[in-house]
PAVO-665972 format. One line per field, with one value per atom (N, C-alpha, C): residue in one letter; x negated, y, z negated. Coordinates in pm, 1 decimal, padded with zeros to 6 digits. Layout:
<nodes>
type	A; ...
c1	X; ...
c2	Y; ...
c3	Z; ...
</nodes>
This chain:
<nodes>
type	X; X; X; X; X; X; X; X; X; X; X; X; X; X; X; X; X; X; X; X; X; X; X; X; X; X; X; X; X; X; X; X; X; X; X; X; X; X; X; X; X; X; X; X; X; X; X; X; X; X; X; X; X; X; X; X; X; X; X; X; X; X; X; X; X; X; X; X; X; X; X; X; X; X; X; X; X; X; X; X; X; X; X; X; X; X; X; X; X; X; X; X; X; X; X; X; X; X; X; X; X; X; X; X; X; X; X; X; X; X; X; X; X; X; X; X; X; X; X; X; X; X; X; X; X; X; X; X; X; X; X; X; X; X; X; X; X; X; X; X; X; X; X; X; X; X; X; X; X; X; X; X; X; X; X; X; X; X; X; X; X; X; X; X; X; X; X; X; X; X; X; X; X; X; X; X; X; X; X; X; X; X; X; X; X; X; X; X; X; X; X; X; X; X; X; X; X; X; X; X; X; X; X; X; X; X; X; X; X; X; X; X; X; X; X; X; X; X; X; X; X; X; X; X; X; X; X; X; X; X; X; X; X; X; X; X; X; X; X; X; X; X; X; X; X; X; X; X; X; X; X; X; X; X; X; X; X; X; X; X; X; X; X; X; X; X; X; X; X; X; X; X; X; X; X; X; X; X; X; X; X; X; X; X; X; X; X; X; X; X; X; X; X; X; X; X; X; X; X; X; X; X; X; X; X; X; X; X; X; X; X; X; X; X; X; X; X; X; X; X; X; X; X; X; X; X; X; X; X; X; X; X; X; X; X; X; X; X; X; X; X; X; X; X; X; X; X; X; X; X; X; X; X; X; X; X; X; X; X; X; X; X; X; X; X; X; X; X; X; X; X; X; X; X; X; X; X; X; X; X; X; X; X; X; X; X; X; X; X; X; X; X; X; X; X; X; X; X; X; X; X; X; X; X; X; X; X; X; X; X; X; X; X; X; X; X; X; X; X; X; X; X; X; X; X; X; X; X; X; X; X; X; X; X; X; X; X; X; X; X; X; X; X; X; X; X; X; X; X; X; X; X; X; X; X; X; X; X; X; X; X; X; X; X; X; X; X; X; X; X; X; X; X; X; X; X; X; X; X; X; X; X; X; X; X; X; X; X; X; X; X; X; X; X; X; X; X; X; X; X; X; X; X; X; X; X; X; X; X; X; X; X; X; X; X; X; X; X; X; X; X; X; X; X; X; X; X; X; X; X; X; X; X; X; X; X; X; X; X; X; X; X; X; X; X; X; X; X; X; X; X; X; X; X; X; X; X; X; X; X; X; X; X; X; X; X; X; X; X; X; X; X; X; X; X; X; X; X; X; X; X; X; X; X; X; X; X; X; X; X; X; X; X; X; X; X; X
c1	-02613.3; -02538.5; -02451.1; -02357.6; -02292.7; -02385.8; -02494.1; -02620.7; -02630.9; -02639.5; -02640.2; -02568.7; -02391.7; -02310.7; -02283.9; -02304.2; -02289.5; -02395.0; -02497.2; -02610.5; -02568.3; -02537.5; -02507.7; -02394.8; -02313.8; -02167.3; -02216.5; -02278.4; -02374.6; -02414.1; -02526.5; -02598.2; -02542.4; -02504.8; -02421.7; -02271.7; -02193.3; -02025.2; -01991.8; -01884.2; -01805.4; -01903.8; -02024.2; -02100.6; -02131.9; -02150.7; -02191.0; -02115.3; -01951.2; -01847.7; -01796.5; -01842.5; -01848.7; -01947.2; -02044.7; -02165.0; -02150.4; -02112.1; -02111.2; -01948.0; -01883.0; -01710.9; -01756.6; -01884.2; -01953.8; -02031.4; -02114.4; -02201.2; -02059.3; -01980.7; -01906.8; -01860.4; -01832.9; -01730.9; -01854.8; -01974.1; -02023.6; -02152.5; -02172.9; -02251.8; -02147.8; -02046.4; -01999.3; -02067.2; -02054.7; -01917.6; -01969.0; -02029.2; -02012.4; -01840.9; -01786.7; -01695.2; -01583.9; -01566.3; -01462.0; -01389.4; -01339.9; -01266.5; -01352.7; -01468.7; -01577.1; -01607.7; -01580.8; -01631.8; -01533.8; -01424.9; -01252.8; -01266.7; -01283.3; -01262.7; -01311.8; -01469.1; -01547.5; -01502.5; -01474.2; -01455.1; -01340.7; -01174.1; -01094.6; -01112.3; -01241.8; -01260.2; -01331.8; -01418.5; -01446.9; -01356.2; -01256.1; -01134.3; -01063.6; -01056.7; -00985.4; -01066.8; -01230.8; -01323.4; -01338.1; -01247.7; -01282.8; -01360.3; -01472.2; -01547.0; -01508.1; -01412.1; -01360.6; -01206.8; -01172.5; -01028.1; -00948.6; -00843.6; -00800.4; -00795.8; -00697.4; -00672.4; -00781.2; -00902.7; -01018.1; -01130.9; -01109.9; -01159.4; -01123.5; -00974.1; -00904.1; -00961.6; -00908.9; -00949.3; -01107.2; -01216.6; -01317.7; -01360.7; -01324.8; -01317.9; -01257.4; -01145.6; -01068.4; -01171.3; -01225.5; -01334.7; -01453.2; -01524.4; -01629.5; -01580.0; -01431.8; -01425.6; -01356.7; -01326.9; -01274.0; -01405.5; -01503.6; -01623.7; -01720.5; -01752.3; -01779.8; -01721.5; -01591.7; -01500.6; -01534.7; -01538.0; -01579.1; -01694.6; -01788.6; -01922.3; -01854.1; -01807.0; -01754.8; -01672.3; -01618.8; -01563.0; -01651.0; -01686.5; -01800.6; -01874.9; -01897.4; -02014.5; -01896.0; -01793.4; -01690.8; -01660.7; -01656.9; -01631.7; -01774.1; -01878.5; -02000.2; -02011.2; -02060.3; -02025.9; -01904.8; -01775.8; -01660.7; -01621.6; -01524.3; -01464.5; -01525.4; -01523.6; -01672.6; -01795.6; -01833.4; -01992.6; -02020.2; -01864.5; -01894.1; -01955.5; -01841.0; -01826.3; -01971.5; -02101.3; -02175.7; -02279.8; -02234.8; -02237.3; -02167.6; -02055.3; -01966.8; -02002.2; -02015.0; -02058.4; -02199.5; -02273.4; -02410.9; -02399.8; -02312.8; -02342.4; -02169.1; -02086.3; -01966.4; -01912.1; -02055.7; -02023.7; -02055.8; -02127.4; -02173.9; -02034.6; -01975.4; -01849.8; -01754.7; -01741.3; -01621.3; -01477.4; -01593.9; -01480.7; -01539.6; -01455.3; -01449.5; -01425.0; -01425.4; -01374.6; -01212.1; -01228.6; -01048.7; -00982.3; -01012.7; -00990.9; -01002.1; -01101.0; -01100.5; -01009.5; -00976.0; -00902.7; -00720.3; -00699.7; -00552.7; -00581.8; -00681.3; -00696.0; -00695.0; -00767.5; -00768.7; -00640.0; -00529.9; -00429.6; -00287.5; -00307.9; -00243.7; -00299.1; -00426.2; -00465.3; -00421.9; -00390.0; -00370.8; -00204.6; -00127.5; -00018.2; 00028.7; -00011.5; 00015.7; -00086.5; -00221.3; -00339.6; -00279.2; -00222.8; -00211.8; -00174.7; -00063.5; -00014.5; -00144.9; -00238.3; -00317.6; -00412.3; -00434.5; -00562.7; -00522.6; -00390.0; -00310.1; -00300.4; -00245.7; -00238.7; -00362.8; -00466.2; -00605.7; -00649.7; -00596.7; -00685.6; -00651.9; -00560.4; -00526.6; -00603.7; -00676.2; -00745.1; -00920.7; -00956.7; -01096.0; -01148.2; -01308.6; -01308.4; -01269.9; -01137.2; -01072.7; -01073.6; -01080.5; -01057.2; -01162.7; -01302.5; -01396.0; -01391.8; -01355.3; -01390.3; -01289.4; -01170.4; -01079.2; -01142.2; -01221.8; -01243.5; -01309.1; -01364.1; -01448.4; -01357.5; -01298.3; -01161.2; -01078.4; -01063.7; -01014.1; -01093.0; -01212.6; -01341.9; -01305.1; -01319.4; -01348.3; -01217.2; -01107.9; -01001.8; -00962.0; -01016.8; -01048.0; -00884.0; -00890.8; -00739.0; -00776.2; -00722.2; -00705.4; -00807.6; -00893.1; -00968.2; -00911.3; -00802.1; -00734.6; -00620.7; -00605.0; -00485.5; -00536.3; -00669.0; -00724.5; -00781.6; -00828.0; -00853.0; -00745.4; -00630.2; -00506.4; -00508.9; -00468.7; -00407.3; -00535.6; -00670.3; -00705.4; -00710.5; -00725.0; -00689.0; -00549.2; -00434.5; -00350.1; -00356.9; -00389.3; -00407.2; -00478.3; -00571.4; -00678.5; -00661.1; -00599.5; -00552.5; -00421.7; -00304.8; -00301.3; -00359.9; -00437.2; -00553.8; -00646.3; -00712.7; -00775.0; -00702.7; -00588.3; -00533.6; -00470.4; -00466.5; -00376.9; -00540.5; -00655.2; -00754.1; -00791.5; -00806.7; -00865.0; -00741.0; -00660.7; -00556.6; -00548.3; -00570.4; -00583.2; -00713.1; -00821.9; -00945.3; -00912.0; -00838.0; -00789.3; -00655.7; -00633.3; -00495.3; -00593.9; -00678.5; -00751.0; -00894.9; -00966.4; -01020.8; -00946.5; -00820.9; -00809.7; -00730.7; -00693.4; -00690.2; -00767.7; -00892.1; -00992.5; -01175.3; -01236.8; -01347.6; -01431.1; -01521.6; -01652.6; -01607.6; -01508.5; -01444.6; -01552.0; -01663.5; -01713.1; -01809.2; -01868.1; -01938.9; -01902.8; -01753.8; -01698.6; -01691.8; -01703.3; -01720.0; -01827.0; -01934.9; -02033.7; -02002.8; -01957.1; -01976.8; -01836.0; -01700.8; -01634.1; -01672.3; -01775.3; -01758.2; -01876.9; -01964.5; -02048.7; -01981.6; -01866.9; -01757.6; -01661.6; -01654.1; -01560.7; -01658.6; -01796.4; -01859.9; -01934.9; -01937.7; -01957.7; -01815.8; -01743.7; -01609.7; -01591.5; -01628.9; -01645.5; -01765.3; -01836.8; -01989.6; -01968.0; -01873.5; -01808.5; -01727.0; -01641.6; -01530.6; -01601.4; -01675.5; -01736.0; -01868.9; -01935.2; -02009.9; -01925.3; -01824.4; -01733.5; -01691.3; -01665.7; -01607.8; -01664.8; -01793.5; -01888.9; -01962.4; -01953.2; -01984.4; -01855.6; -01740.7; -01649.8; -01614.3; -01646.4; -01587.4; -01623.3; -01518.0; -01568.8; -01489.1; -01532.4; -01478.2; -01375.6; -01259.4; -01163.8; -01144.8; -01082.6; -01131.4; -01015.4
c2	01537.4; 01498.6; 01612.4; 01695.6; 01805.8; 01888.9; 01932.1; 02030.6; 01964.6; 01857.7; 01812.4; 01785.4; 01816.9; 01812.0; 01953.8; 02055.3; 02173.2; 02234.1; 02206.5; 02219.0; 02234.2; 02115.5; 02040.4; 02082.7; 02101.1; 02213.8; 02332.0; 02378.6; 02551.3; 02581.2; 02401.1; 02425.2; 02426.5; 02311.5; 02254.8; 02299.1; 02329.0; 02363.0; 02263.7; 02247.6; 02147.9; 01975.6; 01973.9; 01918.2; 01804.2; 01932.8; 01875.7; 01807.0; 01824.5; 01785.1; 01658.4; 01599.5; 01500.1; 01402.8; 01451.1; 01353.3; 01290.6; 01389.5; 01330.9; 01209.9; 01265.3; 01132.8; 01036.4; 01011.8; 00903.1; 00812.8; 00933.9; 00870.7; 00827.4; 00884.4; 00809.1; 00708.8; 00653.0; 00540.4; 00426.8; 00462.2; 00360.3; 00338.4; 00460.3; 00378.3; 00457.7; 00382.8; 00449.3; 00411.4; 00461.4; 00537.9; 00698.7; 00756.3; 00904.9; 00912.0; 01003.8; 01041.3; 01148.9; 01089.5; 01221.2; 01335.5; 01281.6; 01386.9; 01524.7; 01507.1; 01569.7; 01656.3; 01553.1; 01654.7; 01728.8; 01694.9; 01775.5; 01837.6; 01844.4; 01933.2; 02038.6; 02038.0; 02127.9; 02210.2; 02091.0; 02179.8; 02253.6; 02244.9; 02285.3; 02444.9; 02401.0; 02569.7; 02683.4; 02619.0; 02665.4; 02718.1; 02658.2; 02717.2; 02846.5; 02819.7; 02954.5; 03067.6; 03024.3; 03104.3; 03228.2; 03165.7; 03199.6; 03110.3; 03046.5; 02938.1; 02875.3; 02793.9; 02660.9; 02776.7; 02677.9; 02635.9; 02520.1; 02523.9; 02443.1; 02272.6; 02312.5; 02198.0; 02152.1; 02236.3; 02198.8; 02118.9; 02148.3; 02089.4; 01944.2; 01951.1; 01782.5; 01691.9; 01749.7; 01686.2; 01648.5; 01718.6; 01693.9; 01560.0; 01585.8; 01504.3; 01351.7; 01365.8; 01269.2; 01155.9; 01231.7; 01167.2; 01086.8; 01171.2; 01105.9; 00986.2; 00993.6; 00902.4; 00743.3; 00811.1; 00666.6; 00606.2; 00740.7; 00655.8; 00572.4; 00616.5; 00534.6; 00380.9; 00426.9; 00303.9; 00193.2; 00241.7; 00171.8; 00075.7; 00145.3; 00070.4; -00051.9; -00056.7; -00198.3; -00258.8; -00222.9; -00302.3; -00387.6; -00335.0; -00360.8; -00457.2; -00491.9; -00590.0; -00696.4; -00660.6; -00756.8; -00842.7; -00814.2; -00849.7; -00964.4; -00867.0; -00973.4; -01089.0; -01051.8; -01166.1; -01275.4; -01250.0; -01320.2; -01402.6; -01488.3; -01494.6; -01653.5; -01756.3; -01883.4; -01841.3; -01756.5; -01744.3; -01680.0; -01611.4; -01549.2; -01611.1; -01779.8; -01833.9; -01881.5; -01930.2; -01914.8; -01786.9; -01669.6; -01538.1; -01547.0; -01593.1; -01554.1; -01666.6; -01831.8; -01897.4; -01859.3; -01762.1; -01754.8; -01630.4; -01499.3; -01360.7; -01357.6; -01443.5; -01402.7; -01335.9; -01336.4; -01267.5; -01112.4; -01050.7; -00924.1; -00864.2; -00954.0; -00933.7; -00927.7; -01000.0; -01036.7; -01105.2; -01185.4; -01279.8; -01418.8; -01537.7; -01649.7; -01686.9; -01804.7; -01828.5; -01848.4; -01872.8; -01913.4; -01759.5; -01650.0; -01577.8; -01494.3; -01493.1; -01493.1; -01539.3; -01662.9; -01723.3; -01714.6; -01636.8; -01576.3; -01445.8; -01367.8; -01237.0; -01263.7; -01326.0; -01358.4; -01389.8; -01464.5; -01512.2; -01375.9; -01341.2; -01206.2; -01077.8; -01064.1; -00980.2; -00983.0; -01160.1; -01165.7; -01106.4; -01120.1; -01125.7; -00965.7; -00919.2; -00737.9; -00671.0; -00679.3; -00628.5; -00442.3; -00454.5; -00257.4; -00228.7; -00276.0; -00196.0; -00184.6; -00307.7; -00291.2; -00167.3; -00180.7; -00033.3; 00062.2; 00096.1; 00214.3; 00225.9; 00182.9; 00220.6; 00239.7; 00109.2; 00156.9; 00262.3; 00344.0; 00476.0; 00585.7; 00553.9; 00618.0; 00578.3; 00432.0; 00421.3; 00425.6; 00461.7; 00436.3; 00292.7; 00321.5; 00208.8; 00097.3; 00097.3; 00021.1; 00058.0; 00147.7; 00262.9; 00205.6; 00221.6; 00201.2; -00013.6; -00047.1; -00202.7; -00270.7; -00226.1; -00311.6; -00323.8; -00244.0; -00210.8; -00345.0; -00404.7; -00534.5; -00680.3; -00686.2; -00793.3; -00783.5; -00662.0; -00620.3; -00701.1; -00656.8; -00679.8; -00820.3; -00896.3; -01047.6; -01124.5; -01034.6; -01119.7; -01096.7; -00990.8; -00976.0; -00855.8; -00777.4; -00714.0; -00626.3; -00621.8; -00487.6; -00424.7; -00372.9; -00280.9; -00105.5; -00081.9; 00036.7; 00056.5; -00105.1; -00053.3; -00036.2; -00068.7; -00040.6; 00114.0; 00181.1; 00291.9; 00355.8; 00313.8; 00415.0; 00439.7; 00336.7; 00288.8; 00362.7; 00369.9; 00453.6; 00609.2; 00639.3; 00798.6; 00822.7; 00735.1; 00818.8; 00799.9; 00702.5; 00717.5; 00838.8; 00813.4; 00925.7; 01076.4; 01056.2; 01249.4; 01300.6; 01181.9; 01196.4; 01262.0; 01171.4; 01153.0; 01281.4; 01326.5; 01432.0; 01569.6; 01582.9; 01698.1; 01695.4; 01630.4; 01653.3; 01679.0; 01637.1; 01672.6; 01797.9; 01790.4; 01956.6; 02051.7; 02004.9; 02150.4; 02160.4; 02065.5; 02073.8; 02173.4; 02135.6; 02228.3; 02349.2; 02396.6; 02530.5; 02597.5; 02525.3; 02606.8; 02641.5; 02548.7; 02581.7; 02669.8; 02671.9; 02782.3; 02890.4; 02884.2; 03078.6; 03122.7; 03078.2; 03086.4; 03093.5; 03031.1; 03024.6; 03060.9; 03145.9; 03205.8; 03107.6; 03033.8; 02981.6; 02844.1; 02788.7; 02663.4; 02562.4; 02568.7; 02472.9; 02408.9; 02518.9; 02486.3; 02376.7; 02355.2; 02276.7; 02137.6; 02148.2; 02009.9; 01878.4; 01915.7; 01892.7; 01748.5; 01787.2; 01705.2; 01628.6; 01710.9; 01624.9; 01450.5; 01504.1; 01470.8; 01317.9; 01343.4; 01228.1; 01155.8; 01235.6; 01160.4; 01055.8; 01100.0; 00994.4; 00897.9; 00880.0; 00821.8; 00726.4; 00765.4; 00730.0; 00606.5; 00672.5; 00558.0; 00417.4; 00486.3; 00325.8; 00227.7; 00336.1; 00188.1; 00153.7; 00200.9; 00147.6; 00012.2; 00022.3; -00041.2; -00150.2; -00127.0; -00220.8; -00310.4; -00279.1; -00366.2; -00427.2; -00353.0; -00434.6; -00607.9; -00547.0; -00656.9; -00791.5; -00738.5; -00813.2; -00900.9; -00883.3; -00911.6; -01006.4; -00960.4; -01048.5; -01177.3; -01121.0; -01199.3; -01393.2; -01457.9; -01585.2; -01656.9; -01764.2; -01815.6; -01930.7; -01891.1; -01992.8; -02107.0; -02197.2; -02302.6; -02373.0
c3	-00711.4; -00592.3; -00540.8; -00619.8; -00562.0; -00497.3; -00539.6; -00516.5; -00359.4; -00321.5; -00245.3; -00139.9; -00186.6; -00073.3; -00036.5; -00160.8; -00086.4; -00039.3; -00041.1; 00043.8; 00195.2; 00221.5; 00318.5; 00424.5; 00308.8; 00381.7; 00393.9; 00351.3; 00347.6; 00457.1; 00500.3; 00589.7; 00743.1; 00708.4; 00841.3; 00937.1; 00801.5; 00765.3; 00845.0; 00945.4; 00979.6; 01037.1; 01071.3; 01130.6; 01003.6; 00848.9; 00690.4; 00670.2; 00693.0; 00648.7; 00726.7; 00883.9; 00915.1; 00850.1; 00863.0; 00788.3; 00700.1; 00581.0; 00407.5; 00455.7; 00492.0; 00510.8; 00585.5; 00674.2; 00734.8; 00604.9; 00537.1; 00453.8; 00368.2; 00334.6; 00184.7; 00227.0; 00322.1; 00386.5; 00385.8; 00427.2; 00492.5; 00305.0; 00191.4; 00119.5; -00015.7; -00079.2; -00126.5; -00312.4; -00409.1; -00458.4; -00421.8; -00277.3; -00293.8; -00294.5; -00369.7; -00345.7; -00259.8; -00183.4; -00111.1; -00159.2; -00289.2; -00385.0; -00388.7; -00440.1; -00404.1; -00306.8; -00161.3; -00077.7; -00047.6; -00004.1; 00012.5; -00085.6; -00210.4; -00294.5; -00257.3; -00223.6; -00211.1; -00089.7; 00068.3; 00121.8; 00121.9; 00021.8; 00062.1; -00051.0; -00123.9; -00176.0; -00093.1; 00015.2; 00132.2; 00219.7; 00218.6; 00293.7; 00232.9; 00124.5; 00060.5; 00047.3; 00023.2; 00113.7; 00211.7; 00284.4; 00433.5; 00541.1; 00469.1; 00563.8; 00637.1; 00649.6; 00716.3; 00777.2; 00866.8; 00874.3; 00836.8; 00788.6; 00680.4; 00770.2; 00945.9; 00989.3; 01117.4; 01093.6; 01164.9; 01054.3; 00955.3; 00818.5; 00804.3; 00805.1; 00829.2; 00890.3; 01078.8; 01165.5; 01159.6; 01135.6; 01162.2; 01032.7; 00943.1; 00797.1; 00846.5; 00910.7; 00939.1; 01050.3; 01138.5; 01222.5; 01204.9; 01018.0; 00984.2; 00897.6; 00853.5; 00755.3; 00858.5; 00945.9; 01033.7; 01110.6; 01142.1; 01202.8; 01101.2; 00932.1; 00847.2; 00810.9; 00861.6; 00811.1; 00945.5; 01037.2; 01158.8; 01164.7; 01067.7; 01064.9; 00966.8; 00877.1; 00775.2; 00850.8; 00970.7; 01072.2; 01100.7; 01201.0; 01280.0; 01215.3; 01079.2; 01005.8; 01024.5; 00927.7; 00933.1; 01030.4; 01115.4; 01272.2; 01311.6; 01277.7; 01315.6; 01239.4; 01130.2; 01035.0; 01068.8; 01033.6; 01053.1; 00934.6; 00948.8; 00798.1; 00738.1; 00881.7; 00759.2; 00723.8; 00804.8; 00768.1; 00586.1; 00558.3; 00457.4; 00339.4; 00379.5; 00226.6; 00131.4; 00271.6; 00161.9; 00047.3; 00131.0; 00035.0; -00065.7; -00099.7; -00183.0; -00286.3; -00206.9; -00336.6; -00383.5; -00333.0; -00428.2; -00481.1; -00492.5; -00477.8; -00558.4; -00568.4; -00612.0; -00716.7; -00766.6; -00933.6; -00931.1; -00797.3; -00816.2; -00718.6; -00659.5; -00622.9; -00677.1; -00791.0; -00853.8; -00775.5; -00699.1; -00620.0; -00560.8; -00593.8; -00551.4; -00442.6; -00400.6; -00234.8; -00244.6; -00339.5; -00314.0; -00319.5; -00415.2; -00358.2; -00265.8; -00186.6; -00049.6; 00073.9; 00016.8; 00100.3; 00120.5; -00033.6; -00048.9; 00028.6; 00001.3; 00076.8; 00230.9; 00275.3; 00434.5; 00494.2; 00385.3; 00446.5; 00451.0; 00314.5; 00275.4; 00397.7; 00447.0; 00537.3; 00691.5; 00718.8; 00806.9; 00839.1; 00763.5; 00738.5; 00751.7; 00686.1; 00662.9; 00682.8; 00763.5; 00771.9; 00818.3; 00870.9; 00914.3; 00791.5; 00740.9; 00618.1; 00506.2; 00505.2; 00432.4; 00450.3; 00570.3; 00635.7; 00586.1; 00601.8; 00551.5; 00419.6; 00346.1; 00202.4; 00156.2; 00180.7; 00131.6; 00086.8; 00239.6; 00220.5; 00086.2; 00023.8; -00089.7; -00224.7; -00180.6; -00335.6; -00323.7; -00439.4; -00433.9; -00424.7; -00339.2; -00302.0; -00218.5; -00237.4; -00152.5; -00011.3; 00005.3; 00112.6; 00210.0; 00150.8; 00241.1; 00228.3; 00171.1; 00167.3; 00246.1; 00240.9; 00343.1; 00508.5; 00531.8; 00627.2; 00668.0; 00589.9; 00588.4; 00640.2; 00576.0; 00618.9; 00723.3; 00757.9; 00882.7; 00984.7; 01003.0; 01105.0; 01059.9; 00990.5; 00950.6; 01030.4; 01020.0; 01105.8; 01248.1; 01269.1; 01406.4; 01413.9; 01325.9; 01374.1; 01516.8; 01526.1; 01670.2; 01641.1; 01766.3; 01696.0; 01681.0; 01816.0; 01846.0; 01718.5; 01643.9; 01527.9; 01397.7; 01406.8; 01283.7; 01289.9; 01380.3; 01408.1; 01360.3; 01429.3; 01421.1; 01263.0; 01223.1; 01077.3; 00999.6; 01008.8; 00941.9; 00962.4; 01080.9; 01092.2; 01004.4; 01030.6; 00983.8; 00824.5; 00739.7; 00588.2; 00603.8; 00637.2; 00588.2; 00642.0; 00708.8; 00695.1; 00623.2; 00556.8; 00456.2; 00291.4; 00339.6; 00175.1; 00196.9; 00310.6; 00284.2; 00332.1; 00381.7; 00386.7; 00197.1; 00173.8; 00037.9; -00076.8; -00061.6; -00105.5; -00068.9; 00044.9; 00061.5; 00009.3; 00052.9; -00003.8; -00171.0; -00240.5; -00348.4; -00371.1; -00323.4; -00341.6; -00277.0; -00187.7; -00116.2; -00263.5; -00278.8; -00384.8; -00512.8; -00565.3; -00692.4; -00670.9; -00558.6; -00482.6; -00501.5; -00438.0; -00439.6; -00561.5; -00672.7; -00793.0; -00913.9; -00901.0; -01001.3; -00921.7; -00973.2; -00942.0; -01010.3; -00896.9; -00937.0; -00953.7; -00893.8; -00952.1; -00891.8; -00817.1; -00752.1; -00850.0; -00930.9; -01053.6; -01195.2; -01150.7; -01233.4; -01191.8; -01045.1; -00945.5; -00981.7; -01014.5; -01066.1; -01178.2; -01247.0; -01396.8; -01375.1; -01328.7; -01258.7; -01205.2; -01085.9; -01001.7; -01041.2; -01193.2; -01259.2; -01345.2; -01361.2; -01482.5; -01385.8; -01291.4; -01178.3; -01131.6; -01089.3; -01041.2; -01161.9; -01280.4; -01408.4; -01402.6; -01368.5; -01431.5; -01320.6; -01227.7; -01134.8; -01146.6; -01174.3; -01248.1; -01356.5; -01475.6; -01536.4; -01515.9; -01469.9; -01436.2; -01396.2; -01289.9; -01174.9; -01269.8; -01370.1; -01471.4; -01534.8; -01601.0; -01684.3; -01657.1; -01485.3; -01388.7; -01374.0; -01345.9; -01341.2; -01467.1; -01596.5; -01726.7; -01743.0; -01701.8; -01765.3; -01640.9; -01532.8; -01435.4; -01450.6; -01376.7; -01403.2; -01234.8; -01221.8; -01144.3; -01161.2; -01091.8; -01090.2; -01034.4; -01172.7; -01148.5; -01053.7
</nodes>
């Protein structure tokens, strides 16, 4: 998979770097860490510019996130429930919890968009509930541009500071980057093996 994102940034450079933050949003666990990483060693490079890197990053990951709108939205929030009573276990969620989330979403939905963007996963899935309650569509936009250029200016610069300090660091990205993606199919079987529904 790295072979694959820096391919991609190689090939493309800023064009690569929209794409893959489209693709991670919309089929995840690719990871962003990943790609900011990569590209903010590109930056120290020379390749990139640091806040044309952002911005352009910032674009693919709000237009990915847009598409889990967008379903959310179509779908809507009864149609879900009979997904959830047949499929709830590969979810690890019930209707009832659904139904605290919907009410909790409705309630603080921006703040939710926003913080999201700081966790895995979550990041790209809130995006779903959003669409389901019909938030704004101009405040959900907002609310994710601004997490997320947060989250990836502080990624890429991390990959820009350890770039121009360490030679060849991209090579280390790699196994990183199967050990992080390793730990959420982890987590996420675990979830699923133990999960049960409440009664």
């Amino acid at each position: 998979m790295t072979d694959f994102i820096l391919d991609l940034i190689q090939s493309w450079g800023y064009l690569g770097i929209f794409v893959l933050m489209v693709i991670e949003n919309v089929f995840p666990p690719i990871p962003s860490e990943v790609i900011m990483g990569l590209g903010g060693i590109a930056v120290a490079q020379g390749r990139f510019d640091f806040w044309t890197l952002v911005a352009v990053a910032v674009a693919g990951t709000t237009m990915g996130n847009w598409v889990w709108y967008a379903i959310g939205r179509w779908i809507g929030y009864e149609r879900l429930k009979p997904f959830i009573d047949r499929h709830g276990r590969w979810l690890t969620l019930d209707w009832a919890e659904v139904q605290r989330l919907h009410a909790f979403f409705l309630k603080y939905g921006p703040a939710i968009v926003f913080v999201a963007r700081f966790m895995p996963v979550a990041r790209t899935m809130v995006s779903l509930p959003a669409g389901m309650v019909h938030m704004n569509q101009a405040k959900f936009l907002i609310w994710t541009a601004a997490g997320s250029t947060i989250w990836i200016a502080a990624l890429a610069g991390a990959g820009n500071w350890f770039g121009g300090r360490f030679a060849n660091l991209d090579a280390f990205v790699g196994p990183v980057a199967l050990v992080a993606i390793g730990s959420l199919v982890a987590v996420y079987l675990w979830r699923v093996a133990t999960w049960k529904p409440k009664a």
